[in-house]
Residue frames relative to the residue before (quaternion, step in Angstrom):
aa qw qx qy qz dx dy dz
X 1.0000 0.0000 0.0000 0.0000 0.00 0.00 0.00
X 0.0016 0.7178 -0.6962 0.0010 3.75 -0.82 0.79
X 0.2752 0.6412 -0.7163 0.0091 3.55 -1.22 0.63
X 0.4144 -0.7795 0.4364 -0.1739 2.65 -1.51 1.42
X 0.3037 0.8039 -0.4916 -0.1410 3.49 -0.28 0.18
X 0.4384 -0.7826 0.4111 0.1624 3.57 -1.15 0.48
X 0.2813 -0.7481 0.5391 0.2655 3.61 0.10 0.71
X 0.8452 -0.0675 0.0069 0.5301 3.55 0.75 -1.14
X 0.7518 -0.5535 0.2192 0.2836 3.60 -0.97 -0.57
X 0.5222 0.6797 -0.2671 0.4404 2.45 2.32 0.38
X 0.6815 0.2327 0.0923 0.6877 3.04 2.03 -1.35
X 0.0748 0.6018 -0.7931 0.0564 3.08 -1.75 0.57
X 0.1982 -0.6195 0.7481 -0.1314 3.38 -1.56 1.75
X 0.3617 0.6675 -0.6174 0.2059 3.45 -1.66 1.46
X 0.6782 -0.4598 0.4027 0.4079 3.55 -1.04 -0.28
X 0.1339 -0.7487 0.6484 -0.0328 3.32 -0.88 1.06
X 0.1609 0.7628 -0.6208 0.0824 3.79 -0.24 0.98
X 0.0114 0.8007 -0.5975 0.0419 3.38 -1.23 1.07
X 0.3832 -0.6128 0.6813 0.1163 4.18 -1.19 0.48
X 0.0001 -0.7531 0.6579 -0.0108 3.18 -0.75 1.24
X 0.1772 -0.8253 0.4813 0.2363 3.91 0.41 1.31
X 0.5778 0.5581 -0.4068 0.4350 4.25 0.84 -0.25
X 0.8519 -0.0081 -0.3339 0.4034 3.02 0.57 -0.38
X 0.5429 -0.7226 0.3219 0.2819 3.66 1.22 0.28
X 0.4839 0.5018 -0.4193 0.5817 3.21 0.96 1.37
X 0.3284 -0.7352 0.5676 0.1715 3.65 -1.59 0.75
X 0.0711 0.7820 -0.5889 -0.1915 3.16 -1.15 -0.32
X 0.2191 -0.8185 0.5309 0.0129 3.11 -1.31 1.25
X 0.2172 -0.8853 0.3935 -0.1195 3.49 0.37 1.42
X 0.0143 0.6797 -0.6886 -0.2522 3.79 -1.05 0.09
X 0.2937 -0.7344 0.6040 -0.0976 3.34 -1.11 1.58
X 0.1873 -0.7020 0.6827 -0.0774 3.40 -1.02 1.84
X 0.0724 0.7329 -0.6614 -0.1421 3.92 -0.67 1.05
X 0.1708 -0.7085 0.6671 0.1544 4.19 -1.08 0.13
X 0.4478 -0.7507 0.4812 0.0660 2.42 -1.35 0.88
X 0.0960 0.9244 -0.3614 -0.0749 3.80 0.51 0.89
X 0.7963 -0.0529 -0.1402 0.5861 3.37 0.83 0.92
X 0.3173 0.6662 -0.6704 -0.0778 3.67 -1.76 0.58
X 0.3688 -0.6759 0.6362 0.0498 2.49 -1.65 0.60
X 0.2408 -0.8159 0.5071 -0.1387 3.02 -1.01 2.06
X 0.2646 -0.8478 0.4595 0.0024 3.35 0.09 2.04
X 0.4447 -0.5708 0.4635 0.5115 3.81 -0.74 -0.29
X 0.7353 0.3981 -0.1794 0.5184 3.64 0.81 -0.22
X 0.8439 0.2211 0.0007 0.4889 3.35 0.84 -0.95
X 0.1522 -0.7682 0.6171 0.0773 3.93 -1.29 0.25
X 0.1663 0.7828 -0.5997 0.0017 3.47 -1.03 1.06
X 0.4149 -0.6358 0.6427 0.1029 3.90 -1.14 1.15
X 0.0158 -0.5605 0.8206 0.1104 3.12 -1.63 0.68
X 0.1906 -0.7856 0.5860 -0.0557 3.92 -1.23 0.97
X 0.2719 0.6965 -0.6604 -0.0691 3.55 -0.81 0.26
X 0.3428 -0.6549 0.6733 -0.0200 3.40 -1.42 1.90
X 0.0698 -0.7861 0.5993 -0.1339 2.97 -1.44 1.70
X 0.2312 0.7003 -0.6650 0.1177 4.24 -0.88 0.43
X 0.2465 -0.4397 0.8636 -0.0102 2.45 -2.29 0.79
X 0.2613 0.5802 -0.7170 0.2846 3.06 -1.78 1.10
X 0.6769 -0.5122 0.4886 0.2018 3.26 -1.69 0.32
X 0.0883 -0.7760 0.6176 0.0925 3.81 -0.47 0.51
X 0.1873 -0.8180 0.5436 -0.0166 3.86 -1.20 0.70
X 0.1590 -0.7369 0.6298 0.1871 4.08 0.24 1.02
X 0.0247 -0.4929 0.8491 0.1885 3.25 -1.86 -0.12
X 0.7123 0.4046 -0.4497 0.3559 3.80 0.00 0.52
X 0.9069 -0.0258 -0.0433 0.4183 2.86 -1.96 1.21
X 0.8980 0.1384 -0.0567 0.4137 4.00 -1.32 -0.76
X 0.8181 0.4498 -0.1277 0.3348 2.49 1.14 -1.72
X 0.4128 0.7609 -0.4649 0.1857 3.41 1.94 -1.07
X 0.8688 0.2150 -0.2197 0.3882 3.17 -1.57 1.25
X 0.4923 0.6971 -0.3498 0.3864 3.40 1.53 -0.09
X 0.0353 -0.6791 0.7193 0.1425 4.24 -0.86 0.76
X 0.2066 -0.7034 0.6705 -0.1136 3.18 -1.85 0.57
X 0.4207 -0.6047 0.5564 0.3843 3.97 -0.84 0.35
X 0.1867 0.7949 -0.5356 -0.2155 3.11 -0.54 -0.08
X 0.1317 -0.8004 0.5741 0.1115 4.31 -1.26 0.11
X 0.0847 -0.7273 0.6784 -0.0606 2.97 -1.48 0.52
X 0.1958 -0.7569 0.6130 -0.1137 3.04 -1.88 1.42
X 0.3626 0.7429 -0.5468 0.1328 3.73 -0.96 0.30
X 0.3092 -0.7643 0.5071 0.2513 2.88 -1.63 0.03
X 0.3625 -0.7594 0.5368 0.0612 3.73 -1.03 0.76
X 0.2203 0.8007 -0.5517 0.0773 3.55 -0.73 0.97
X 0.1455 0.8084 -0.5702 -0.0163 3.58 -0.90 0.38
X 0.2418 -0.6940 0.6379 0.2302 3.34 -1.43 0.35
X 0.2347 0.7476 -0.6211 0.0176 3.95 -1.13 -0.26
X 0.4581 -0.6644 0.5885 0.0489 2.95 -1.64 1.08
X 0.7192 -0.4363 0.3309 0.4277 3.49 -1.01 -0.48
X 0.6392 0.5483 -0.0513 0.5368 2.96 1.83 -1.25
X 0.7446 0.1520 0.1234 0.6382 3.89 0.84 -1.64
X 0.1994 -0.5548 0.7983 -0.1234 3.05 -1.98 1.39
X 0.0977 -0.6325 0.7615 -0.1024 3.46 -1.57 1.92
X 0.6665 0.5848 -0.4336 -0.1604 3.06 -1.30 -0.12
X 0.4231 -0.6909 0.5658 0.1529 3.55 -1.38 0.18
X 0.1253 0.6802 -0.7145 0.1053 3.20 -1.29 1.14
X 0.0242 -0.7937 0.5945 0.1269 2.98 -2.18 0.48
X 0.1061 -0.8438 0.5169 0.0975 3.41 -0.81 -0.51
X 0.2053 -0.7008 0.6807 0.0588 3.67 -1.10 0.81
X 0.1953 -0.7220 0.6632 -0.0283 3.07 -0.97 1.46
X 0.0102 0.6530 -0.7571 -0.0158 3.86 -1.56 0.83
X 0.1386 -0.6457 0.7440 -0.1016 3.83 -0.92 1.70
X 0.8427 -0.2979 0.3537 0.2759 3.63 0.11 0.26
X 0.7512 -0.1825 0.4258 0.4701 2.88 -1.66 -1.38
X 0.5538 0.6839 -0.3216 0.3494 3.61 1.77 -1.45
X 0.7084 -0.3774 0.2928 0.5196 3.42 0.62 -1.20
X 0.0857 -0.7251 0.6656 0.1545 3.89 -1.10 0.03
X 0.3552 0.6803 -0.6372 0.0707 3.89 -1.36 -0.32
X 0.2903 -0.6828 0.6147 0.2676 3.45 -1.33 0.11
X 0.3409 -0.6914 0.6337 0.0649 3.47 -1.72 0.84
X 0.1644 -0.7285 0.6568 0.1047 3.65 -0.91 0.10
X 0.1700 0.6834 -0.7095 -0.0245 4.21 -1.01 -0.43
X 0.0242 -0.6672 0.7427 0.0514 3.28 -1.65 0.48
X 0.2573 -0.7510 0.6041 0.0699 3.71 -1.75 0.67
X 0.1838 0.6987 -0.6808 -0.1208 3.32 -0.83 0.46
X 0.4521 -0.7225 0.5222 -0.0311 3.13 -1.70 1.11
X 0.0205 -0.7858 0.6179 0.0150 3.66 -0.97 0.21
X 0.0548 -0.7481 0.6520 0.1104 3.78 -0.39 0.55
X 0.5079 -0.6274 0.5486 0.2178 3.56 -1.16 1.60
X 0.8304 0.1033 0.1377 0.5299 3.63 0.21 -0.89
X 0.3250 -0.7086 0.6159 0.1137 3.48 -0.96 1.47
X 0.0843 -0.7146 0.6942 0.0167 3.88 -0.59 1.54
X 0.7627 -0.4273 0.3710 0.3131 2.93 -2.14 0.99
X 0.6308 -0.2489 0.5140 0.5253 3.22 -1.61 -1.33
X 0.9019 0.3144 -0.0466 0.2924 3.31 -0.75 0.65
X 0.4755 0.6420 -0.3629 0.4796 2.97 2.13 -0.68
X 0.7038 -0.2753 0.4415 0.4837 3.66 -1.73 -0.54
X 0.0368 -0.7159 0.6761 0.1704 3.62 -0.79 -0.39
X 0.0356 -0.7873 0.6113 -0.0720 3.27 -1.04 0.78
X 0.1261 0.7842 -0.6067 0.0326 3.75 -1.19 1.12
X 0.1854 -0.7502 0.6152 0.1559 3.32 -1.11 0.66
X 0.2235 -0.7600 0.5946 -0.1373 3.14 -1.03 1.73
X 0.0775 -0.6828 0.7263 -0.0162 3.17 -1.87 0.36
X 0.3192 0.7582 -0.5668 -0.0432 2.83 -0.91 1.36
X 0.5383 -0.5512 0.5602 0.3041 3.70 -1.81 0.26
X 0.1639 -0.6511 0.7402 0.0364 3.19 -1.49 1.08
X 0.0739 -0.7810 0.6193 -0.0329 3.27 -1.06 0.61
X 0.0703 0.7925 -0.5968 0.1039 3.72 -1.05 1.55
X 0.5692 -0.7095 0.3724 0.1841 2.83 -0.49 0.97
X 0.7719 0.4453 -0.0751 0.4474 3.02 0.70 -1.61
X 0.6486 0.4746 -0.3868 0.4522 3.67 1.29 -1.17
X 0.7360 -0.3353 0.4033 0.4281 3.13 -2.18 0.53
X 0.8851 0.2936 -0.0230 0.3603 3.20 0.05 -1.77
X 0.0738 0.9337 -0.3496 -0.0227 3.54 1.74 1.00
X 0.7018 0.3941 -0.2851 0.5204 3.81 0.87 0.37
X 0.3171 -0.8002 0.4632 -0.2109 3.04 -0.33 1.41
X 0.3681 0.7007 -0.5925 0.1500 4.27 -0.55 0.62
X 0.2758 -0.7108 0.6303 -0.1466 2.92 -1.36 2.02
X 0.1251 -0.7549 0.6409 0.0610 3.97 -0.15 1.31
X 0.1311 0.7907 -0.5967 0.0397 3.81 -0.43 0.69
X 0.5249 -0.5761 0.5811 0.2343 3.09 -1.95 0.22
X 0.1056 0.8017 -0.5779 -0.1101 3.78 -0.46 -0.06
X 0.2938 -0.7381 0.6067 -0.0277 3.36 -0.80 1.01
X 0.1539 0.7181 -0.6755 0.0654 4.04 -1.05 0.86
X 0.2783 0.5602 -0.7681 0.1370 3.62 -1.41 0.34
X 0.8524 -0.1228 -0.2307 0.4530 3.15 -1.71 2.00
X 0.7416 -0.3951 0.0965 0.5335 3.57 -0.28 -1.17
X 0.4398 0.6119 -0.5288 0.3907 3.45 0.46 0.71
X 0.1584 -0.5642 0.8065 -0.0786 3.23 -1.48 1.28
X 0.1990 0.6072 -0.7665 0.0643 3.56 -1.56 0.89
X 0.0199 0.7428 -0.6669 -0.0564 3.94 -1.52 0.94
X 0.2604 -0.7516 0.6047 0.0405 3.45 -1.27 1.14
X 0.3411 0.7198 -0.5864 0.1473 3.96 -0.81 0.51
X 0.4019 -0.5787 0.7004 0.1142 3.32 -1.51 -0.10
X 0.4145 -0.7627 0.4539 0.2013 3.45 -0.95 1.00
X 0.4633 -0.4994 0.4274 0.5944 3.65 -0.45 -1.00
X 0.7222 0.4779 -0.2954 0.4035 3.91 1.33 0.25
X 0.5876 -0.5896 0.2975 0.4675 3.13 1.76 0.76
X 0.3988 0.6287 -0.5267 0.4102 3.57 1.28 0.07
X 0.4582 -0.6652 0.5726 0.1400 3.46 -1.72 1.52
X 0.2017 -0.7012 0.6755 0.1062 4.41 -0.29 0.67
X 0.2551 0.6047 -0.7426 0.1334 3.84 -0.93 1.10
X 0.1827 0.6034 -0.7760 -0.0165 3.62 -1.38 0.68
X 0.0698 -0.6330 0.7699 0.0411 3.52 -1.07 0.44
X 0.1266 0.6934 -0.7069 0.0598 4.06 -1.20 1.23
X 0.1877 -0.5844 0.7892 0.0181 3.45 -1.45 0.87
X 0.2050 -0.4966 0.8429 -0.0295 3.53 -1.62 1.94
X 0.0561 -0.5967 0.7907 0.1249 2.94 -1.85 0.83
C-alpha cells in the first residue's frame, strides 16, 4: 500500500506499507520521493526521482518470528514516455536489520495500441523485468495491461511464476 500526498511537484511524503511473502516479514515505512529533474518535451516527458523511508520492519518467520527492527530504503526512479512509448527503470536497497537487507532493480517498456483523446480510456501493454539479486528465482517478467482514464490507473498481468500483478492508483 503507498499513499501519498504531495504538497508540491517536487515532493510527495506518506506511508509506504509492503508484505514480503519469501521472507515473511512487513514493513511499514513513511516514504519521501523528490523530484530531481524533468524535462518537458513538446511530445514527450521524462523524471529523474530518488524515493526514500524509514519505518520499522516485523518477521513472522522462523528466528526471527516476532522480531521488529528499523528498517530503510533508497533508490532511484526514472522514466521517459511519449504518447506512443513508456521506459522506465527503478531501484532500491533495502536494510531491515537483523530481518533482512538486498537491493532490487525493474524496468518497463511500453507500447500504447491506439493514441486516445483527452479523456478517452488509455490503454498500454507492457512488460516488465524485476531483478533480485539475492532471491532464488532472481529474474522475474510480468506482460501486463494498464488501463487510465481521469484519475484512475488499474494494471493486470501474470509473471513467468504464475504470480497474479493487480495495482489499481487514483491521483487527485
Amino acid at each position: 500500500m503507498h499513499i501519498h500526498y504531495s504538497p508540491t511537484a517536487k515532493y510527495s511524503l506518506g506511508y509506504k506499507g509492503e508484505y514480503w511473502r519469501d521472507g515473511e516479514y512487513s514493513i511499514q515505512a513513511v516514504q519521501m520521493n523528490n523530484l530531481l529533474k524533468r524535462w518537458n518535451n513538446p511530445d514527450s516527458q521524462a523524471n529523474l526521482y530518488i524515493k526514500s523511508g524509514i519505518g520499522v520492519a516485523y518477521s513472522d518467520k522462523g528466528a526471527f518470528d516476532h522480531e521488529t527492527d528499523l528498517a530503510a530504503f533508497t533508490g532511484v526512479a526514472t522514466d521517459w514516455e511519449n504518447r506512443r512509448f513508456f521506459i522506465s527503470y527503478e531501484n532500491r536497497y533495502t536494510d531491515a536489520g537483523k530481518i533482512d537487507d538486498f537491493f532490487m532493480q525493474s524496468a518497463r517498456v511500453g507500447v500504447a495500441p491506439y493514441i486516445g483523446e483527452y479523456g478517452d480510456l488509455h490503454t498500454w501493454l507492457m512488460v516488465q523485468v524485476d531483478h533480485k539479486p539475492e532471491a532464488r528465482d532472481h529474474v522475474t517478467i510480468t506482460p501486463m495491461v494498464r488501463l487510465f482514464k481521469d484519475v484512475h490507473l488499474a494494471e493486470f498481468g501474470m509473471n513467468n511464476k504464475g504470480e497474479v500483478l493487480f495495482n489499481y492508483v487514483i491521483r487527485y
